[in-house]
C-alpha positions as CSV (number, residue, x, y, z in Angstrom):
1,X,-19.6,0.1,-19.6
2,X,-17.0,2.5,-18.8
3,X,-16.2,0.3,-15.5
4,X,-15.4,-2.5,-17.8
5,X,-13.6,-0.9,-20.2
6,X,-11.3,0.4,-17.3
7,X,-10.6,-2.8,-16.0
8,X,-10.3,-4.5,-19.4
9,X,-7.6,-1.9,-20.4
10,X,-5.7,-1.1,-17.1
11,X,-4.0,-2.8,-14.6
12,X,-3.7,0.0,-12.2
13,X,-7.5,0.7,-11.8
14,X,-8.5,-1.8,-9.0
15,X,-9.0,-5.0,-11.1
16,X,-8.5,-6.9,-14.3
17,X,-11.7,-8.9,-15.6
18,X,-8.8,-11.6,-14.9
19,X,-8.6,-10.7,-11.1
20,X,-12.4,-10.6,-11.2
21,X,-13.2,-14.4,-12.7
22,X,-10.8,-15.6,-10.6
23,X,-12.3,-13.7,-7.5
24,X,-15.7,-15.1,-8.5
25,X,-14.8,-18.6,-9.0
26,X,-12.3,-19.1,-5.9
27,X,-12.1,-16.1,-3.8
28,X,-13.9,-16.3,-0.7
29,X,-14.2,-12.6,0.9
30,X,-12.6,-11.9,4.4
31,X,-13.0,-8.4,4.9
32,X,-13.1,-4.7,4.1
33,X,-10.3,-2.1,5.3
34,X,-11.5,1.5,6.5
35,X,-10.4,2.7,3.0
36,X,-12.7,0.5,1.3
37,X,-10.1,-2.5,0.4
38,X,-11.4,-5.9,-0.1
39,X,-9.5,-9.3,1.3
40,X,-9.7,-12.4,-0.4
41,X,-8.6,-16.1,0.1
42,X,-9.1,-18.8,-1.8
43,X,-6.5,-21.6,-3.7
44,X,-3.3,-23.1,-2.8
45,X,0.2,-20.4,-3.5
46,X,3.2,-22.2,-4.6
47,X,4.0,-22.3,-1.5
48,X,1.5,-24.8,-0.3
49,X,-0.5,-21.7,1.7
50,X,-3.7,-20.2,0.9
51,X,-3.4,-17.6,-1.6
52,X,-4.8,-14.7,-0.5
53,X,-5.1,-11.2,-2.4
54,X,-6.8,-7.6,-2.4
55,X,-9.1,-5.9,-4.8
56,X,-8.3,-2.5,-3.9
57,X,-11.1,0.4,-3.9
58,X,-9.0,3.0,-6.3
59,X,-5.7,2.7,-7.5
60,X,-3.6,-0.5,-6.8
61,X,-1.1,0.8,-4.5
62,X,0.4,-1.3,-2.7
63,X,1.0,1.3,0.3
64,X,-2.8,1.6,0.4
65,X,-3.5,-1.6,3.1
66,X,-3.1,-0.6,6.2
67,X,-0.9,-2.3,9.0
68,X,-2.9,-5.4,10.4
69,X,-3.9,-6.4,6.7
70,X,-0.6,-6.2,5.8
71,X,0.6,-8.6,8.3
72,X,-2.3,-10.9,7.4
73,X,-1.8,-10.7,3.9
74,X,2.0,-11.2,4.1
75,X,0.8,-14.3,6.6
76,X,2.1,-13.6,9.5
77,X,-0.9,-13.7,11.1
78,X,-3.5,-16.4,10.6
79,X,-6.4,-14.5,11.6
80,X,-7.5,-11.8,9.8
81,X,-8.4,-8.2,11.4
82,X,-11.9,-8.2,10.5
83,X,-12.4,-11.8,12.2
84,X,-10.7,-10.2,15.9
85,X,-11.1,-7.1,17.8
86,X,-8.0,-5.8,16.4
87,X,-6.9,-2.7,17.9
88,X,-3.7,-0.7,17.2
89,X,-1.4,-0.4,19.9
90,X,-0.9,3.3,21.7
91,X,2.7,3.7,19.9
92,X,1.4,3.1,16.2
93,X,0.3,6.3,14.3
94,X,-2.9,5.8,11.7
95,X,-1.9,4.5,8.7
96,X,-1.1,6.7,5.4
97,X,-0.5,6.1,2.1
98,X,3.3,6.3,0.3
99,X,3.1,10.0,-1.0
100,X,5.9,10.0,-3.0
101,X,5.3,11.0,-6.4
102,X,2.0,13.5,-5.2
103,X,1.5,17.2,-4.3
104,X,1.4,16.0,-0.6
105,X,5.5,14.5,-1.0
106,X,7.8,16.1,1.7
107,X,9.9,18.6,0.2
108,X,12.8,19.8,2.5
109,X,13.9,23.3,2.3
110,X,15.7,24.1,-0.3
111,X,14.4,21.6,-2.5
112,X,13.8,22.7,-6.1
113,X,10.0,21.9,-5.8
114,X,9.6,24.1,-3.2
115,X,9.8,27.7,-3.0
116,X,11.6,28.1,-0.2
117,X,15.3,29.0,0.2
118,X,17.8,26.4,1.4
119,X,19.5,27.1,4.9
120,X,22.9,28.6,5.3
121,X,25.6,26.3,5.6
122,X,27.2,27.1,9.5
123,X,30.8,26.6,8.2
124,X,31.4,23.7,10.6
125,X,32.0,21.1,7.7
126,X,34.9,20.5,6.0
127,X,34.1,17.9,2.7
128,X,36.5,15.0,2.7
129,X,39.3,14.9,0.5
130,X,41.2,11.8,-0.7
131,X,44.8,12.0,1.2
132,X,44.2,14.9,3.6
């Protein structure tokens, strides 16, 4: 009951009972992401391509899907990661989440969140002035 409720009332919370009928009646599921995401396709977009979508484990955060759903959900790739060996490349770091907004946000020195004390200026700067 209280997993209904939550998706009758909030947006935020993985998925509408909207999202969900229209999951049930057109989605057809492509995959699961290592979070726990799940990738849909179903319908024609506006655009003429298959619409495709993601009922997301938690919170809908868009900075949640990692990097080769992203491309596949943005299509530019057709096939999706779950239906090729797809491997990230040696360069790429794993994927995380936008933090902004959380206790795990970076905070430079000096910031007011932090308790740390801002650096001392060097004295190599002079500000700009209007006419000097």
């Amino acid at each position: 009951m209280k997993t209904f409720l939550t998706q009758f009332f909030t947006w935020w919370n993985s998925q509408t009972i909207g999202t969900r009928l229209h999951t049930w009646r057109y989605g057809k599921k492509v995959g699961q992401d290592e979070t726990g995401n799940f990738y849909y396709e179903g319908g024609i977009d506006s655009e003429g391509r298959t619409r495709r979508w993601v009922i997301y484990r938690n919170y809908s955060e868009a900075s949640a899907i990692p990097p080769g759903w992203h491309g596949w959900m943005h299509h530019r790739v057709d096939v999706a990661p779950s239906s090729e060996d797809y491997k990230p490349r040696d360069w790429q770091k794993p994927h995380q989440p936008n933090l902004t907004g959380s206790p795990a946000a970076y905070r430079p020195k000096g910031s007011v969140l932090t308790n740390q004390h801002r650096p001392q200026v060097t004295g190599d700067y002079d500000a700009w002035t209007p006419g000097s």
